[in-house]
LUMDOPA-981438 format. One record per residue (C-alpha): x, y, z; residue in three letters. Coordinates in pm, whole numbers, padded with zeros to 5 digits, always signed. Layout:
N
XYZALA
...
***
This chain:
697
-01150+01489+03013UNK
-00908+01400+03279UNK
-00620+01252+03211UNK
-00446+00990+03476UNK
-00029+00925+03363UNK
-00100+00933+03003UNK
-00005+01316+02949UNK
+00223+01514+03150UNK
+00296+01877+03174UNK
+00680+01952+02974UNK
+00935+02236+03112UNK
+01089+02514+02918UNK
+01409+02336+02959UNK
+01292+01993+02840UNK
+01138+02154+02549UNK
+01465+02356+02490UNK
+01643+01992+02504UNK
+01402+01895+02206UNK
+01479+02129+02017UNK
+01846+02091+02052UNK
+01854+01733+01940UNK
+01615+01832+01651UNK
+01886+02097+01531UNK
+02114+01790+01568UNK
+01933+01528+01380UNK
+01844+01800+01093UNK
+02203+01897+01041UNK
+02312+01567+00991UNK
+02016+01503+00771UNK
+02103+01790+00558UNK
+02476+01653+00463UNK
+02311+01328+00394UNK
+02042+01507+00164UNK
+02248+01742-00010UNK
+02453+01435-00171UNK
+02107+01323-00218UNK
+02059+01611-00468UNK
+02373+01593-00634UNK
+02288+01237-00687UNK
+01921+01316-00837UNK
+02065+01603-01013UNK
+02206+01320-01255UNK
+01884+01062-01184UNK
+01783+01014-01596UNK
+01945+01381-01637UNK
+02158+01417-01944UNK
+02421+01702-01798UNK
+02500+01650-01429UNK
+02451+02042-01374UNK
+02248+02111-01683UNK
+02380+02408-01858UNK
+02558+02425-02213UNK
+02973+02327-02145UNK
+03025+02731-02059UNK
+03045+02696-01689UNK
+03326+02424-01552UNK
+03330+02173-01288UNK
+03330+02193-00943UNK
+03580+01909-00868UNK
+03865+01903-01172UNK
+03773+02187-01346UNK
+03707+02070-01669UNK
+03501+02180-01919UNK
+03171+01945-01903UNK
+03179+01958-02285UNK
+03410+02006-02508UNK
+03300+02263-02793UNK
+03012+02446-02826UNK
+02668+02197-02964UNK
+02870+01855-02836UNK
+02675+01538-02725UNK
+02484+01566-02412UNK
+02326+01211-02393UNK
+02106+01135-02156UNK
+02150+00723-01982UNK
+01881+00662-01824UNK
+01947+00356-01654UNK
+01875+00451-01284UNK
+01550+00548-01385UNK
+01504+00274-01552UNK
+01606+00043-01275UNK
+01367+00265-01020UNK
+01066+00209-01203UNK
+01118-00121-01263UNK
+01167-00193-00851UNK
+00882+00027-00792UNK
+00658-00107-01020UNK
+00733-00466-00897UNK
+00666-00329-00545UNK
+00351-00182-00637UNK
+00220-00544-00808UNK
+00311-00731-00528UNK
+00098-00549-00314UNK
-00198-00548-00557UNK
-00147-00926-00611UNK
-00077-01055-00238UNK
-00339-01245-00069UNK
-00415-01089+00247UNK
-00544-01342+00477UNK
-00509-01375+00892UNK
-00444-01699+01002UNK
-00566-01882+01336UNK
-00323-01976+01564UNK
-00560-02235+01710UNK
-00726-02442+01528UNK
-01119-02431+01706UNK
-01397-02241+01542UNK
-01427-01969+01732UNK
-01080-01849+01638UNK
-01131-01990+01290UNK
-01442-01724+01283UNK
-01206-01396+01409UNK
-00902-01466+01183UNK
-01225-01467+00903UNK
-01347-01168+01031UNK
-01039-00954+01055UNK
-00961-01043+00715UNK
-01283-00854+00620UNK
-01169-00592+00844UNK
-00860-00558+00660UNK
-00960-00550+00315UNK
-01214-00299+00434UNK
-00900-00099+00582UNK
-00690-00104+00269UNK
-01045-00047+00049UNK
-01112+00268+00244UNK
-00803+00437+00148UNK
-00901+00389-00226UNK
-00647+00544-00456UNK
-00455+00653-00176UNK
-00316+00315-00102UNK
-00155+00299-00419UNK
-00059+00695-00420UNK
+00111+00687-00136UNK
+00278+00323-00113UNK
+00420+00470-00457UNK
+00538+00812-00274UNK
+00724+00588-00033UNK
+00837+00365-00310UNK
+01026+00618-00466UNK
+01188+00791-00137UNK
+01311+00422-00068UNK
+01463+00343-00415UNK
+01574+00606-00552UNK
+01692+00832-00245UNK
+02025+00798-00056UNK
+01994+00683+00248UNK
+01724+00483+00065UNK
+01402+00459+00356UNK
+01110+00590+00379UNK
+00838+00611+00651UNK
+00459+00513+00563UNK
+00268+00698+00880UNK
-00086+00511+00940UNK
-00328+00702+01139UNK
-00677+00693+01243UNK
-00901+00994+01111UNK
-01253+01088+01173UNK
-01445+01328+01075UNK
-01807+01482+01062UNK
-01976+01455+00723UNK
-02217+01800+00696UNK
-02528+01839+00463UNK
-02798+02110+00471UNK
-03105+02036+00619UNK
-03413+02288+00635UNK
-03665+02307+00922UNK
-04016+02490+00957UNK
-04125+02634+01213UNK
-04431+02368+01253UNK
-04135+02099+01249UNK
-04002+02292+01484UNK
-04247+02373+01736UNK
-04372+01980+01756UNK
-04023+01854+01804UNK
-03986+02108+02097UNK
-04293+02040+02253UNK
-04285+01673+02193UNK
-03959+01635+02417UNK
-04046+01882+02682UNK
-04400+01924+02847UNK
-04381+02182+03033UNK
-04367+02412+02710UNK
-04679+02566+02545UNK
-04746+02648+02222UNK
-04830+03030+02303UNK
-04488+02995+02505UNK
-04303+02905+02228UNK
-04456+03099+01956UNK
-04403+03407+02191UNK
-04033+03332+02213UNK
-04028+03320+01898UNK
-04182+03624+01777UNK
-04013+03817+02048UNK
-03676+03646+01950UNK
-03612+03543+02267UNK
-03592+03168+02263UNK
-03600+02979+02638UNK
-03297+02762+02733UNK
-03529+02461+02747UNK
-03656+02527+02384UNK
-03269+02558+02242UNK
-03261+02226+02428UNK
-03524+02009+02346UNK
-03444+02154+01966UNK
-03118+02003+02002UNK
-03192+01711+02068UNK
-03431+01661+01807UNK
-03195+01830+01483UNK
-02910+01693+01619UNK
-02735+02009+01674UNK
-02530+02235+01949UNK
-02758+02402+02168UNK
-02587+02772+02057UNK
-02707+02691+01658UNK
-03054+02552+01751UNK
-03085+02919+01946UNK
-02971+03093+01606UNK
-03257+02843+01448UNK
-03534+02959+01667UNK
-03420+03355+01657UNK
-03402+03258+01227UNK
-03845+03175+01243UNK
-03879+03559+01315UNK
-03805+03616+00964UNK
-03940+03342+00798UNK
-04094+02996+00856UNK
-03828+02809+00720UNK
-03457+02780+00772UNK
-03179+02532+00618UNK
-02918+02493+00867UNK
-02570+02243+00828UNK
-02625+01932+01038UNK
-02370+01656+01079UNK
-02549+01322+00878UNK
-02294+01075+00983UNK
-01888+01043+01025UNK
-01642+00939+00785UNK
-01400+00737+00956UNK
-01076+00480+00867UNK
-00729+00451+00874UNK
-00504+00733+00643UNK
-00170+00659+00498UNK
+00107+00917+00440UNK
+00437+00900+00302UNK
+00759+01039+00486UNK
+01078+01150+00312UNK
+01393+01140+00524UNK
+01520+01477+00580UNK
+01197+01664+00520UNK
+00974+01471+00658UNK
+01141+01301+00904UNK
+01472+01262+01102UNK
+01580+01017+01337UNK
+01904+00912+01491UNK
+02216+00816+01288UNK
+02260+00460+01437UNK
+01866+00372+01499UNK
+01836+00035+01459UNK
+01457+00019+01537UNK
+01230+00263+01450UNK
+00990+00147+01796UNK
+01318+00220+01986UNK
+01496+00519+01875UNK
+01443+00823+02057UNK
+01387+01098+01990UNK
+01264+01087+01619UNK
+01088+01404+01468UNK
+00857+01440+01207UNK
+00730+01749+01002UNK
+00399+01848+00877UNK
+00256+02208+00701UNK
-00087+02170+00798UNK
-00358+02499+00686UNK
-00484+02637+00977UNK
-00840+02450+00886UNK
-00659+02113+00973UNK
-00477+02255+01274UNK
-00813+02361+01429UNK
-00928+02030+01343UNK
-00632+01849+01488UNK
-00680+02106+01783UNK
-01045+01999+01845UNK
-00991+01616+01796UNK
-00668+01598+02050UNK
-00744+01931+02286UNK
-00488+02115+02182UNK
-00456+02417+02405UNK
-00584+02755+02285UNK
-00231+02936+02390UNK
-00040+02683+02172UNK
-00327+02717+01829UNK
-00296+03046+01838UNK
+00091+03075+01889UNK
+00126+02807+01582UNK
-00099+03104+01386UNK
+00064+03348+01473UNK
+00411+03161+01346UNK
+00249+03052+01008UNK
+00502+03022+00809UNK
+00807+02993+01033UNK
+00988+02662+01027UNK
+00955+02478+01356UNK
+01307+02290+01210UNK
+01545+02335+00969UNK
+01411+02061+00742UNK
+01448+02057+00423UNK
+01190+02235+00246UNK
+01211+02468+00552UNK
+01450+02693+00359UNK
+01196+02888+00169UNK
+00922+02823+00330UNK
+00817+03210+00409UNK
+00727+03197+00037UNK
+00585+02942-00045UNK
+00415+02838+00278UNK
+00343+03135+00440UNK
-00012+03058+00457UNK
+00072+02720+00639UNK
+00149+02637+00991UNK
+00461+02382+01061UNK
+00396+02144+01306UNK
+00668+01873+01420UNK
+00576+01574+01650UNK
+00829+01473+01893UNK
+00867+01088+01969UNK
+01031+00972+02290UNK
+01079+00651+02446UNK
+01100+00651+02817UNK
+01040+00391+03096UNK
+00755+00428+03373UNK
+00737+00389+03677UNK
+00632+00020+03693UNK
+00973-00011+03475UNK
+00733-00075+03137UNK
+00899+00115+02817UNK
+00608+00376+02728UNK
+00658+00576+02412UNK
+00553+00908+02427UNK
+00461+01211+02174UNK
+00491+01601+02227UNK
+00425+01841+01959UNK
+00596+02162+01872UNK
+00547+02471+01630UNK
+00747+02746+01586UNK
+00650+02935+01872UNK
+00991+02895+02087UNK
+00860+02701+02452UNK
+00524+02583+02371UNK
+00356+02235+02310UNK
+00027+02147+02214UNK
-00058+01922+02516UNK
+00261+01858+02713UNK
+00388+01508+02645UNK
+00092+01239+02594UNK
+00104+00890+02514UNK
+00113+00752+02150UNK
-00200+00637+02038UNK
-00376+00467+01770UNK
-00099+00162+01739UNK
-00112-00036+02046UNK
+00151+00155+02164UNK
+00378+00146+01899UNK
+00492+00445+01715UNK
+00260+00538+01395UNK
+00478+00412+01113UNK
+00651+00181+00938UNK
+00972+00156+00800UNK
+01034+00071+00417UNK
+01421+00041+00329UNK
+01565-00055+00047UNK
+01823-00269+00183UNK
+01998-00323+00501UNK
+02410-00256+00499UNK
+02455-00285+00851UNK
+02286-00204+01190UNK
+02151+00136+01142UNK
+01806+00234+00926UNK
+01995+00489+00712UNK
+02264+00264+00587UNK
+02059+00165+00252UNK
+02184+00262-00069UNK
+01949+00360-00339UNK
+01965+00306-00724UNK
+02098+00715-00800UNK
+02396+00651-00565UNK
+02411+00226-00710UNK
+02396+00356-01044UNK
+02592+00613-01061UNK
+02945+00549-01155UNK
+02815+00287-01441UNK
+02618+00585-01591UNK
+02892+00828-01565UNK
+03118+00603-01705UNK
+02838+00497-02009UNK
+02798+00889-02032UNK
+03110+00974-02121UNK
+03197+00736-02378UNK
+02844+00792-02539UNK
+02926+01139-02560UNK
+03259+01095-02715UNK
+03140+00865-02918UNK
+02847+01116-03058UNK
+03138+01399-03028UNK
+03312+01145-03281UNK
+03014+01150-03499UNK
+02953+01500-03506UNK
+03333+01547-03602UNK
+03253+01331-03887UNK
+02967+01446-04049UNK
+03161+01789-04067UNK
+03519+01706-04125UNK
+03819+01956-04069UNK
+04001+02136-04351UNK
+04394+02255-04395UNK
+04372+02570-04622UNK
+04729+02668-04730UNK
+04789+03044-04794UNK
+04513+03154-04577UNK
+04617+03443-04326UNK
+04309+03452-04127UNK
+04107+03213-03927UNK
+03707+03173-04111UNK
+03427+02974-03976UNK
+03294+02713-04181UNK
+02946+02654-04254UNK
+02760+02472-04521UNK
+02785+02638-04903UNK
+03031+02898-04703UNK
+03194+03095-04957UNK
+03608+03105-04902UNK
+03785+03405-04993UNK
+04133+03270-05169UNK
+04454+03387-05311UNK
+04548+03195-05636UNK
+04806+03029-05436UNK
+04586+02903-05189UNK
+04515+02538-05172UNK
+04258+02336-04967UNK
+04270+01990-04867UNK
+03999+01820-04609UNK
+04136+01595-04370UNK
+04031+01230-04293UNK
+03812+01216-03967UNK
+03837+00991-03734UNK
+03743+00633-03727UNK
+03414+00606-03499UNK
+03499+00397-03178UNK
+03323+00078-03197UNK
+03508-00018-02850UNK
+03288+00276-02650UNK
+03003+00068-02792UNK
+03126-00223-02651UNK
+03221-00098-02355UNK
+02854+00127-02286UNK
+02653-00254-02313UNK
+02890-00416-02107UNK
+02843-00141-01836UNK
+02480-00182-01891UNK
+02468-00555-01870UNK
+02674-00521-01544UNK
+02416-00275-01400UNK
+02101-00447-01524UNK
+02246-00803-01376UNK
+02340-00701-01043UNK
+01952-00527-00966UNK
+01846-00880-01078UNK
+01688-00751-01419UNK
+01690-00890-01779UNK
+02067-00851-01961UNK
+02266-01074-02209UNK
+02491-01301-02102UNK
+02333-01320-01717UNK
+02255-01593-01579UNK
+01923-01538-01539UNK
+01791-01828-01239UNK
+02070-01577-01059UNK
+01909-01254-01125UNK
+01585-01397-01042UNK
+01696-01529-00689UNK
+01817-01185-00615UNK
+01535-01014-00682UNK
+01306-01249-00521UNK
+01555-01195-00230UNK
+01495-00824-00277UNK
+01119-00890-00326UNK
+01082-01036+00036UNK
+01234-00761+00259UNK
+00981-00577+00072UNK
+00666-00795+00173UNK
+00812-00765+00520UNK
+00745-00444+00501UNK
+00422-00474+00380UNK
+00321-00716+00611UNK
+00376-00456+00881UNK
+00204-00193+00711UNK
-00101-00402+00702UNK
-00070-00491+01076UNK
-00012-00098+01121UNK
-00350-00091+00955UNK
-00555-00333+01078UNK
-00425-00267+01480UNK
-00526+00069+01393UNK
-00886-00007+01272UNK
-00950-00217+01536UNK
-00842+00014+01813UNK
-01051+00331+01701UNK
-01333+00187+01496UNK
-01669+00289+01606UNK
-01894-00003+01739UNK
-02164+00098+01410UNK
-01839+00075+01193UNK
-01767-00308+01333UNK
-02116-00374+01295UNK
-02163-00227+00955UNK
-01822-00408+00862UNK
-01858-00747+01005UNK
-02228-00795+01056UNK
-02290-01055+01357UNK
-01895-01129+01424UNK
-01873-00757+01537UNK
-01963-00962+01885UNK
-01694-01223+01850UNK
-01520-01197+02146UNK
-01140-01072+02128UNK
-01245-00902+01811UNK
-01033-00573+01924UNK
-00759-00797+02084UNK
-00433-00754+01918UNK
-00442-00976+01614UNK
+00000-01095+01653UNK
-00116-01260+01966UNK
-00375-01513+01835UNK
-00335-01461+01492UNK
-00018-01448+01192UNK
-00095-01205+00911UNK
+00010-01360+00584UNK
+00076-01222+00238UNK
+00076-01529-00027UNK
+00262-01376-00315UNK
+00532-01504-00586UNK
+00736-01263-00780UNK
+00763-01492-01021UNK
+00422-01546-01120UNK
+00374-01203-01210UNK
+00520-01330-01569UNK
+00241-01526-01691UNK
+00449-01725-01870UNK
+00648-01818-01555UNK
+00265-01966-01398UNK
+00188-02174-01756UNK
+00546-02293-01719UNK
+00485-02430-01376UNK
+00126-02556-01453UNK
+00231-02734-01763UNK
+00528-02909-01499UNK
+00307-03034-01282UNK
+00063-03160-01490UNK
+00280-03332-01755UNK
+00516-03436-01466UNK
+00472-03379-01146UNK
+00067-03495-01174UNK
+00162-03834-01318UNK
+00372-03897-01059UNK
+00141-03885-00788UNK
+00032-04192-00825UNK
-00079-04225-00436UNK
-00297-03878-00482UNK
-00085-03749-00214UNK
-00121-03387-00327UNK
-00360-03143-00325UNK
-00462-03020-00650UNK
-00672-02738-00558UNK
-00454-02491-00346UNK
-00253-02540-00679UNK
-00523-02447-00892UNK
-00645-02144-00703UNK
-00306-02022-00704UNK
-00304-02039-01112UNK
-00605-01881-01129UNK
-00545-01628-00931UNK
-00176-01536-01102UNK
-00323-01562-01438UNK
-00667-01344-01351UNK
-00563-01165-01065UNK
-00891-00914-01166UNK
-01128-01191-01156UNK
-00912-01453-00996UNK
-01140-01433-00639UNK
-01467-01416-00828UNK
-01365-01712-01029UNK
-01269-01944-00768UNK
-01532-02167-00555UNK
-01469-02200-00179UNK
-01434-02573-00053UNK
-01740-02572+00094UNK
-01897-02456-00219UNK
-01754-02720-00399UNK
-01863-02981-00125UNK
-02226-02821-00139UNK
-02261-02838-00547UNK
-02131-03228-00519UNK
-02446-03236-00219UNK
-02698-03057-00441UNK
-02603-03317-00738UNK
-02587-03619-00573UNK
-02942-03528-00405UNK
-03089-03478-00769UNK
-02910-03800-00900UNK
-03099-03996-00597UNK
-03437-03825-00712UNK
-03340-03963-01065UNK
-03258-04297-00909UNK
-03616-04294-00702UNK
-03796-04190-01070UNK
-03665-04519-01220UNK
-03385-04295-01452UNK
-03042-04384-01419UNK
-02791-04047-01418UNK
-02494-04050-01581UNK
-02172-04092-01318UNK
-01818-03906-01389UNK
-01547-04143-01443UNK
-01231-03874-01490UNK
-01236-03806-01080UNK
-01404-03477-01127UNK
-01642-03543-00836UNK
-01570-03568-00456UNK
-01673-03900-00446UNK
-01642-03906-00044UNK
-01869-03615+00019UNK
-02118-03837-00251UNK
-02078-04156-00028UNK
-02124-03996+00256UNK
-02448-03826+00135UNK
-02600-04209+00093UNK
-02446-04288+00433UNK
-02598-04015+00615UNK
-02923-04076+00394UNK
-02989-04422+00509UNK
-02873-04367+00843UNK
-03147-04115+00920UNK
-03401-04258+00709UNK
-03338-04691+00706UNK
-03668-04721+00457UNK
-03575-04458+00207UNK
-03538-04705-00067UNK
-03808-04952+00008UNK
-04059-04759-00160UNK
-03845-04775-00452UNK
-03923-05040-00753UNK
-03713-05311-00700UNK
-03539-05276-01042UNK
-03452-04902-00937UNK
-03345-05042-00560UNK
-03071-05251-00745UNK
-02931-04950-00943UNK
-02939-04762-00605UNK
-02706-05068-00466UNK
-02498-05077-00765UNK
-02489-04625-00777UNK
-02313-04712-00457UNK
-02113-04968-00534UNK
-01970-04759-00826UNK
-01921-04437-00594UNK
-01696-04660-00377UNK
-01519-04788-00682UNK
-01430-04429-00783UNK
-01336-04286-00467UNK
-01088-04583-00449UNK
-00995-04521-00841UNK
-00927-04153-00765UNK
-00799-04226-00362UNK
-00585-04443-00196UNK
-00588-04690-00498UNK
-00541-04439-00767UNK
-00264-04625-00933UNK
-00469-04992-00939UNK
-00777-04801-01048UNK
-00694-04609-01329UNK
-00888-04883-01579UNK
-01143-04944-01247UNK
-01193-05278-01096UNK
-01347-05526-01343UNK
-01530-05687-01060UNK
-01803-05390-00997UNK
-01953-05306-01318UNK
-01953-04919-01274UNK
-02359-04898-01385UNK
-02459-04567-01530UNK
-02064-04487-01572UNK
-02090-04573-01950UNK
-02360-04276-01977UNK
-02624-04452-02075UNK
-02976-04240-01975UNK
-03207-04507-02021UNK
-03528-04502-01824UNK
***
């Protein structure tokens, strides 16, 4: 393939400048991460350093304990806290409606936004447990970690899917001569026998198994020995968007004050990759052959100090580290291009030179998941360990002095007079004394109800200020918080989703579209990037997780809110689907009729209640505005208007119910319309016939 401005060839020196600003951006990544282990040394972690009081601290040098078998209680209220935020993360996106949204309101574009929806719930379906695997992965890196982000990295895979298939020679030798004419049989079965297969026969075989013209030669030299042969043949591809989650420090870096992930430059990223995927990624992206077998050759050799690069000649010495450069530079034409060059160990190599990023529109492959924003830069996001920490230290030691108060109690210390040695006491120990020795146990003391006190206050605190249950909160406060929390977080996920469905639609195969979408595979502008004609939205409430919190609202609105409507100003049925779908979010979809469904049963009805009608029955109406009444009316309307005789063949006792079934649909649409207020008892002036559910013939 020949490539015009999107890859260009990369000097020693500019590689050498990479690599510089990648020892850079990993050294400040490793002060940052090695408070991050101090702080998830203590994450739910009952000692800070976990050994038994012998050794002393680092900072004051005290004694962590006190005496030998004192309290070592574990508060576990950071991990707590963490999976409660990552839970919550992981519901909303299970529970969000993912739906793309028109920008214009014509069908056409009514018909896309429809179909991309498809496209993206066939996206997200793809990655099966995955989704959930790794948007927890990322989860965690962004809650509990300081700095508290995370990358998720959405790329396009695809690869062959092999089976064994078997061939005889008959097969064979029809196929061949079948697709090339100037072949005889005696030809071929010459070839064969001689093991000498033609050129044109490896060909034409080929083409008809499907294979590389080097295997169907092995196939044809394989009938010398016998008249059958199983061979592996590619049946189909499997291809769709993967999702990977990055860790700062060792799976990522980028600069200190990035503000914008799309901007910053240069960012790395890490990968240990088996040298079956880095022949794979070779062949997919040609990789050159000096650079493959360099990275081999380097297997196990950190291509940066990362950091689970420090022992990685054990335990990865099988594994190849690759790390992906990401530059953004401007062009020529003055247009910002980003750009992508790939390094391994090898010192002055790159896979390809410096190519263009691909698979997101430009953009570079990931998104960024934070879990909160303290000023400019991504990095500057706290996460629960380093939140948490001083109100668990604190709770720590008073627990533990508190248990060390307990434990001083249960075995309470002795003053033996006349004793000139120092004895260990044990239960039923056995004291050797003189006749003028005397023993008298002293009072222990008093447990500290005040540490108690103090430990739920410190908890409350906590609890309260990550917007979770605790007494004496105010709890409409908490609950704005963590809704406030809650919608940086479907930000996020909004992009992710975008990630994923600009990357479906820019590498999906044509069958894929077609096997996806059916006919509006041909829509046109179906691979046109959706944030120009379309708005992704995720419909979502954190509250309505609690079920309680939906029946709450439902009850509201239909005890007050509904009554109050007298002018039938609202919509009832987004309100509805919404309830459903909080309350059955398994079933919710299944359970829920489209409009036009709804329009179509009310059709279907009123079509049998006019066959009724015509039969000389009279059908029972609905009076408690459980009907679309319109759609009804306009069923007669359109009726009559296409067919003026339709009731003249009708008896004239059944033509006057007809009149009066219309009369009474008009009464009901104004009962449960514009008029709802006047017409709650109906209009004593159209007797509603048939609403009284008489089914008389």
């Amino acid at each position: 393939m020949k490539f015009l401005d999107t890859r260009h060839t990369v000097t020693p020196d500019e590689v050498e400048a990479l690599r510089t600003r990648l020892t850079e951006l990993c050294g400040d990544a490793i002060e940052r991460t090695a408070a991050r282990r101090r702080l998830r040394a203590r994450f739910g972690a009952a000692s800070p350093y976990g050994h038994d009081g012998v050794k002393r601290e680092r900072n004051d040098g005290l004694r962590v304990r006190p005496f030998k078998g004192a309290a070592n209680n574990a508060i576990r209220w950071a991990d707590q806290i963490a999976d409660s935020e990552r839970c919550l993360i992981l519901e909303l996106a299970r529970r969000a409606q993912r739906r793309v949204k028109p920008r214009g309101g014509d069908e056409e574009s009514q018909r896309r936004a429809a179909a991309l929806t498809r496209l993206l719930d066939w996206a997200v379906a793809h990655l099966g447990a995955e989704w959930g695997r790794q948007l927890a992965l990322a989860a965690t890196y962004a809650i509990v970690d300081s700095p508290a982000v995370a990358l998720l990295g959405v790329e396009w895979e695809r690869r062959p899917i092999l089976a064994p298939r078997r061939l005889t020679l008959t097969q064979a030798a029809q196929a061949i001569l079948e697709r090339d004419a100037s072949l005889t049989a005696e030809e071929l079965l010459d070839a064969i026998a001689r093991g000498e297969p033609d050129p044109r026969m490896e060909i034409a075989l080929a083409q008809a198994a499907a294979v590389d013209p080097p295997l169907a030669g092995r196939i044809l030299k394989a009938f010398r020995q016998d008249d059958e042969v199983e061979y592996p043949a590619v049946v189909g591809y499997d291809e769709g968007p993967a999702l990977h989650a990055w860790q700062y420090g060792t799976d990522f870096v980028i600069p200190t004050l990035a503000a914008d992930l799309d901007f910053a430059s240069p960012w790395f990223r890490a990968e240990w990759v088996t040298i079956p995927r880095l022949l794979d990624l070779a062949r997919a992206n040609g990789w050159s052959d000096a650079f493959v077998q360099a990275a081999i050759e380097h297997r196990g050799a950190a291509a940066g100090d990362f950091e689970d690069a420090r022992d990685a000649l054990v335990k990865r010495r099988d594994e190849v580290h690759l790390v992906w450069a990401y530059t953004v530079e401007e062009t020529d034409d003055g247009a910002l291009a980003r750009w992508q060059t790939v390094l391994c160990a090898a010192p002055g190599l790159t896979a390809c030179g410096r190519e263009l990023v691909k698979g997101r529109r430009g953009r570079f492959p990931a998104v960024v998941l934070a879990r909160e924003r303290n000023g400019e830069s991504l990095l500057a996001s706290r996460g629960v360990a380093e939140i948490a920490s001083a109100s668990c230290d604190l709770a720590k030691k008073l627990a533990d002095s508190a248990s060390d108060n307990a434990i001083v109690g249960s075995l309470p210390p002795a003053i033996v007079k006349g004793a000139d040695t120092n004895v260990t006491l044990n239960p039923l120990a056995v004291l050797n004394l003189r006749p003028s020795s005397e023993i008298k146990f002293l009072q222990p003391p008093a447990y500290p109800a005040q540490a108690n006190n103090e430990i739920r206050r410190l908890h409350d605190e906590l609890f309260d200020y990550f917007g979770l249950a605790a007494e004496g909160a105010d709890p409409e406060a908490a609950a704005i918080r963590r809704r406030a929390r809650m919608a940086a977080v479907l930000d996020a996920l909004r992009d992710l989703l975008a990630a994923l469905l600009s990357v479906t639609q820019a590498n999906a195969s044509d069958a894929l579209l077609a096997r996806v979408l059916g006919r509006d595979a041909a829509l046109p502008g179906i691979r046109d990037d959706v944030e120009a004609s379309c708005t992704l939205a995720l419909e979502v409430n954190v509250d309505d997780l609690i079920a309680k919190n939906v029946l709450e609202k439902v009850q509201a609105f239909g005890q007050i809110l509904g009554p109050m409507d007298r002018q039938r100003q609202v919509d009832t049925a987004p309100i509805l689907r919404a309830a459903v779908r909080a309350l059955f979010p398994d079933v919710g979809d299944e359970a829920l009729k489209s409009l036009q469904d709804s329009k179509q049963a009310d059709l279907e009805s009123e079509e049998a209640n006019f066959l009724k009608i015509k039969a000389g029955l009279r059908p029972q109406m609905d009076v408690d505005g459980n009907w679309d009444y319109p759609a009804r009316l306009a069923f007669w309307q359109r009726l009559l208007q296409e067919n003026p005789a339709a009731l003249d063949d009708m008896p004239p006792d059944a033509q006057a119910f007809a009149q009066q079934w219309v009369q009474a649909l008009q009464q009901q649409a104004e009962q449960f319309g514009p008029n709802a207020e006047l017409g709650k008892t109906g209009s004593p002036e159209v007797a509603p016939i048939g609403a009284t559910g008489s089914l008389e013939a």
